[in-house]
C-alpha positions as CSV (number, residue, x, y, z in Angstrom):
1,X,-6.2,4.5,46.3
2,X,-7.9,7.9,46.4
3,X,-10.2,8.2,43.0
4,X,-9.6,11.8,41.7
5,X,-9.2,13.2,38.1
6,X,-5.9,11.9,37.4
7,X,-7.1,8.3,38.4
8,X,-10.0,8.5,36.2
9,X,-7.3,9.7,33.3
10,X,-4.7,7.0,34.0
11,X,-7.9,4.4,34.3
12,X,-9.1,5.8,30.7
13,X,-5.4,5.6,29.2
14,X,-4.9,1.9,30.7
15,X,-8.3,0.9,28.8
16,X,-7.1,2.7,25.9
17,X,-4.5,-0.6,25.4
18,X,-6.9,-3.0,25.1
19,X,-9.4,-0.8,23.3
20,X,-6.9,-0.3,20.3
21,X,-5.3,-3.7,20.4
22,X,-9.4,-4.3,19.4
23,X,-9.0,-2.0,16.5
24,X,-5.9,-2.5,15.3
25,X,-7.2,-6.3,15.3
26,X,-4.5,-8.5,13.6
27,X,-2.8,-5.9,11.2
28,X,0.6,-6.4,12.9
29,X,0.4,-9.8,12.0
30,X,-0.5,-8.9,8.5
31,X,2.1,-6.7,7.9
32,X,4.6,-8.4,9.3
33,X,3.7,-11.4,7.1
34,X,3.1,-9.7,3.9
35,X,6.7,-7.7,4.7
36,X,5.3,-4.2,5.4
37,X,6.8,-4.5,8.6
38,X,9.5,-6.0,10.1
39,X,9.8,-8.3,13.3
40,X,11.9,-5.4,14.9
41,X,9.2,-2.7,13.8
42,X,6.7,-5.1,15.6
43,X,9.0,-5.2,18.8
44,X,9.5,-1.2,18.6
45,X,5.9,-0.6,18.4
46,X,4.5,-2.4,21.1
47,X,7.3,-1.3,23.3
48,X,6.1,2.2,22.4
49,X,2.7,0.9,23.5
50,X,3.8,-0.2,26.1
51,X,5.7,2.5,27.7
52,X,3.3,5.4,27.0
53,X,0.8,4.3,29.6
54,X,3.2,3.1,31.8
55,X,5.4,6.6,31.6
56,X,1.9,8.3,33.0
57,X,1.7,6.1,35.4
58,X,5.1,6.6,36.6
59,X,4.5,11.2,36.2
60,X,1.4,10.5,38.7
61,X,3.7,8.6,41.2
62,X,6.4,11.7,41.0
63,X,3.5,14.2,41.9
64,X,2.3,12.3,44.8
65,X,-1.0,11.0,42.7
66,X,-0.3,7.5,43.4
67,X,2.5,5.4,45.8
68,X,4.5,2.7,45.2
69,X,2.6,0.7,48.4
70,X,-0.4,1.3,46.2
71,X,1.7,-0.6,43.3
72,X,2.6,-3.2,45.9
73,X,6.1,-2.2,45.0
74,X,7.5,-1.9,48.7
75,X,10.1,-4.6,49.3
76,X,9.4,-5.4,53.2
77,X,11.6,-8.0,52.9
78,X,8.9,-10.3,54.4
79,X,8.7,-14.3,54.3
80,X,6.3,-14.5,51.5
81,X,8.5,-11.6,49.7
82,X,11.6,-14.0,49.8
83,X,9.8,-17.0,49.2
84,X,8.8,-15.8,46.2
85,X,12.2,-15.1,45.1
86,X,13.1,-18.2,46.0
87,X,10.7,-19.8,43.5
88,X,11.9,-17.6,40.9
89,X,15.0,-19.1,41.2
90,X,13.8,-22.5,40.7
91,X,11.3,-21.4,37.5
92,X,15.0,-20.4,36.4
93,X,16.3,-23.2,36.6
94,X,14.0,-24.8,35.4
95,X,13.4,-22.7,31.7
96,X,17.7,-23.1,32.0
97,X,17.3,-26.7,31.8
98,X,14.5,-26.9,29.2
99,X,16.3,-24.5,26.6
100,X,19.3,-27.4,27.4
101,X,17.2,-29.7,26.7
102,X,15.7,-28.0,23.6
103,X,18.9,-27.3,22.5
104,X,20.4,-31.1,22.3
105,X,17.3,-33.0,21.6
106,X,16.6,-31.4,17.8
107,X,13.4,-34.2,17.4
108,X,11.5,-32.0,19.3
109,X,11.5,-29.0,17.6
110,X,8.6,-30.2,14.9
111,X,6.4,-30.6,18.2
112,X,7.0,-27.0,19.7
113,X,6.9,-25.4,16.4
114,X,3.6,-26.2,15.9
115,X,2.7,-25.3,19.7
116,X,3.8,-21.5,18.7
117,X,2.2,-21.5,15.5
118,X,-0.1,-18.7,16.7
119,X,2.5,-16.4,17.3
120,X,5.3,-17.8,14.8
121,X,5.0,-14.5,12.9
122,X,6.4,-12.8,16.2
123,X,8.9,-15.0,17.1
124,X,12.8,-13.8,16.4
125,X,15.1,-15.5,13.9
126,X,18.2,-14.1,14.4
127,X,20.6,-12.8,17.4
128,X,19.3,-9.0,16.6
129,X,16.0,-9.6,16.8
130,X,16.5,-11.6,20.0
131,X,18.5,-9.2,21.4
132,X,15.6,-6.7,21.2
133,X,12.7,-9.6,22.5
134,X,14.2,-10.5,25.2
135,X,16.0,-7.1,26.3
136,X,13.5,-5.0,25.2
137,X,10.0,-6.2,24.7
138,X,10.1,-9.0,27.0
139,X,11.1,-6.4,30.1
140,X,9.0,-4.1,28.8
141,X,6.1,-6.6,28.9
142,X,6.8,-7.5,32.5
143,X,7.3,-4.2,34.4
144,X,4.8,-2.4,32.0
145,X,1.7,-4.7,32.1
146,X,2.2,-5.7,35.5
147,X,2.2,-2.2,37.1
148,X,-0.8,-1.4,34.6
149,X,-3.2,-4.3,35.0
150,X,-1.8,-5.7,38.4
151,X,-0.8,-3.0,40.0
152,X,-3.1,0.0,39.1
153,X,-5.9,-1.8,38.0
154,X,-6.4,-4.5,40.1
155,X,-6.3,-2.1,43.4
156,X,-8.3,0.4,41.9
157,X,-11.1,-2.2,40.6
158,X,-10.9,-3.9,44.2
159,X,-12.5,-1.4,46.3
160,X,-15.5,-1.5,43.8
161,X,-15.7,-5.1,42.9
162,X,-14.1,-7.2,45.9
163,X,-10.7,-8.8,45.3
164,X,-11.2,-11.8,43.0
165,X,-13.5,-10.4,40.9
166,X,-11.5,-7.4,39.9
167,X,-9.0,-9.6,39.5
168,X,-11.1,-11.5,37.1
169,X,-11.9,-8.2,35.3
170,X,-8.7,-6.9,34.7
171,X,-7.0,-10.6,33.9
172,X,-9.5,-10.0,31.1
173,X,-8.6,-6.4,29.9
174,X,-5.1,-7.9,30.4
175,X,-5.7,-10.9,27.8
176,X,-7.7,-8.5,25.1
177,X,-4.7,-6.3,24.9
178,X,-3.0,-9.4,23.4
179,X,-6.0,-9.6,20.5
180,X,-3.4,-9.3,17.7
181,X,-2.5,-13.0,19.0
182,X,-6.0,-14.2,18.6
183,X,-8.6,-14.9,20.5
184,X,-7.1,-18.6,21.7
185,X,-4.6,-16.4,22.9
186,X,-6.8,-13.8,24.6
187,X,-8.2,-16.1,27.1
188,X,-4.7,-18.0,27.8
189,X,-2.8,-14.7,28.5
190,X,-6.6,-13.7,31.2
191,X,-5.7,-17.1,32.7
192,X,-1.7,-16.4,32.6
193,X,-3.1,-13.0,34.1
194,X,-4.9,-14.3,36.9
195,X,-2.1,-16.4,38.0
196,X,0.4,-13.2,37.9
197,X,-2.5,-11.8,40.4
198,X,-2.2,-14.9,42.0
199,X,1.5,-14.4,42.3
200,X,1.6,-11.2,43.7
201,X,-1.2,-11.5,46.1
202,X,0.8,-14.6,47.7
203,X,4.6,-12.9,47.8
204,X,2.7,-9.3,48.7
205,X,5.5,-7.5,46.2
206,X,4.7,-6.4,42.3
207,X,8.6,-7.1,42.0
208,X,8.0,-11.0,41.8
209,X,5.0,-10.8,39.1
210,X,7.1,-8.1,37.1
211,X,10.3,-10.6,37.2
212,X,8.2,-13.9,36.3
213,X,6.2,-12.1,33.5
214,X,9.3,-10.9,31.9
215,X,10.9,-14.3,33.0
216,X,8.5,-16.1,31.0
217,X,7.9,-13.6,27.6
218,X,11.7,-14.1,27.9
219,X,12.2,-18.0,27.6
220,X,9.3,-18.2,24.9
221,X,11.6,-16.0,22.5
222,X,14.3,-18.1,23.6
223,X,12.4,-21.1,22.6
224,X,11.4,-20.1,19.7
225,X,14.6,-19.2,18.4
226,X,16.3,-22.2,19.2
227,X,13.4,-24.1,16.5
228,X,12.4,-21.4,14.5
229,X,16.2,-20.1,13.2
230,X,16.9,-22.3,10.9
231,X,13.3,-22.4,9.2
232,X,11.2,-19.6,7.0
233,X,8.6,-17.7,8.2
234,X,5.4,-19.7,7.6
235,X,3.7,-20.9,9.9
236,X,2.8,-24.6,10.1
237,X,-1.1,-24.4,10.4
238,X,-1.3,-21.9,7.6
239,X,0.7,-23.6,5.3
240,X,-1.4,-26.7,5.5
241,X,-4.5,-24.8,5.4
């Protein structure tokens, strides 16, 4: 990837995320909360986030600044390419079966409440807000963050830094952007990150990382709707703080 002025901008607009997610620190939470927001302001806003980097990103590809091979999004329609899709199918499956499972099985819903007690604030309640979680911010999430911090980032850092370690680097620019979760949830979404790297370095296409990230942001709202519906909007920790 040839460095030139709009590569330094796009690199300075990528850090931007995580820089203001910093700043910003946990008032999304707050507001959302106290009521000054609502769950679907939340979902609009980082959406908006989202897209504003990602929508540069996509302006430098039409004017020749970057390529989709330097994305990784050719589709050579290799072994590894279809293997991966073949193991997307089966993680499918899988979250199919386990929002079943949640589904019928109602004793377990005390346990997996309190697993998504961080981010219980977030989760939708009703059919309009998981419309928009899993339709919008959950897509969003995957093609946004993967072509930012996978695709652009991680090339662009590998030159400098060798492959792992920028890999490293931007799994961690990748989990600070997620601050407003906490900082548990900072170094679980670097470690998710490095996996997604993972992911793409072993099926050589962007397209599987995008569709698992998304895949993934998508059954969590799923699951959390199936055990958080029916309840109010504290979280269990808090409450028995």
């Amino acid at each position: 990837m040839t460095v030139h002025i709009w590569t330094l901008s796009m690199t300075i607009v990528i850090l931007a995320v995580p820089i203001y997610c910093l700043w910003e620190g946990n008032k999304a939470q707050q507001d959302v909360i106290s009521g000054k927001q609502t769950r679907l302001g939340a979902y609009v806003s980082t959406i908006v986030l989202l897209w504003i980097p990602t929508l540069y990103l996509l302006i430098g590809m039409s004017l020749g600044k970057v390529n989709s091979a330097d994305l990784s999004l050719v589709w050579a329609g290799s072994l590894n390419n279809w293997l991966g899709a073949t193991g997307l199918l089966l993680i499918m499956g899988y979250f199919a079966f386990s929002l079943f499972s949640v589904m019928k099985t109602k004793e377990t819903h005390q346990n997996i409440r309190l697993q998504l007690d961080h981010v219980a604030w977030l989760m939708p309640r009703n059919l309009k807000e998981l419309t928009l979680f899993t339709g919008g911010l959950s897509l969003s999430a995957g093609i946004c963050e993967e072509l930012l911090f996978r695709g652009f980032l991680w090339q662009l850092l590998t030159p400098i830094l060798g492959l792992w370690p920028a890999l490293l680097l931007s799994s961690i620019l990748f989990g600070v952007a997620h601050y407003y979760q906490g900082w548990p949830h900072v170094l679980r979404t670097g470690v998710m990150g490095i996996a997604l790297g993972l992911v793409l370095w072993l099926t050589e296409s962007i397209w599987i990382a995008i569709a698992l990230h998304a895949l993934i942001d998508m059954y969590g709202g799923l699951l959390a709707y199936l055990v958080f519906r029916t309840t109010d909007d504290t979280p269990l920790l808090n409450a028995k703080a």
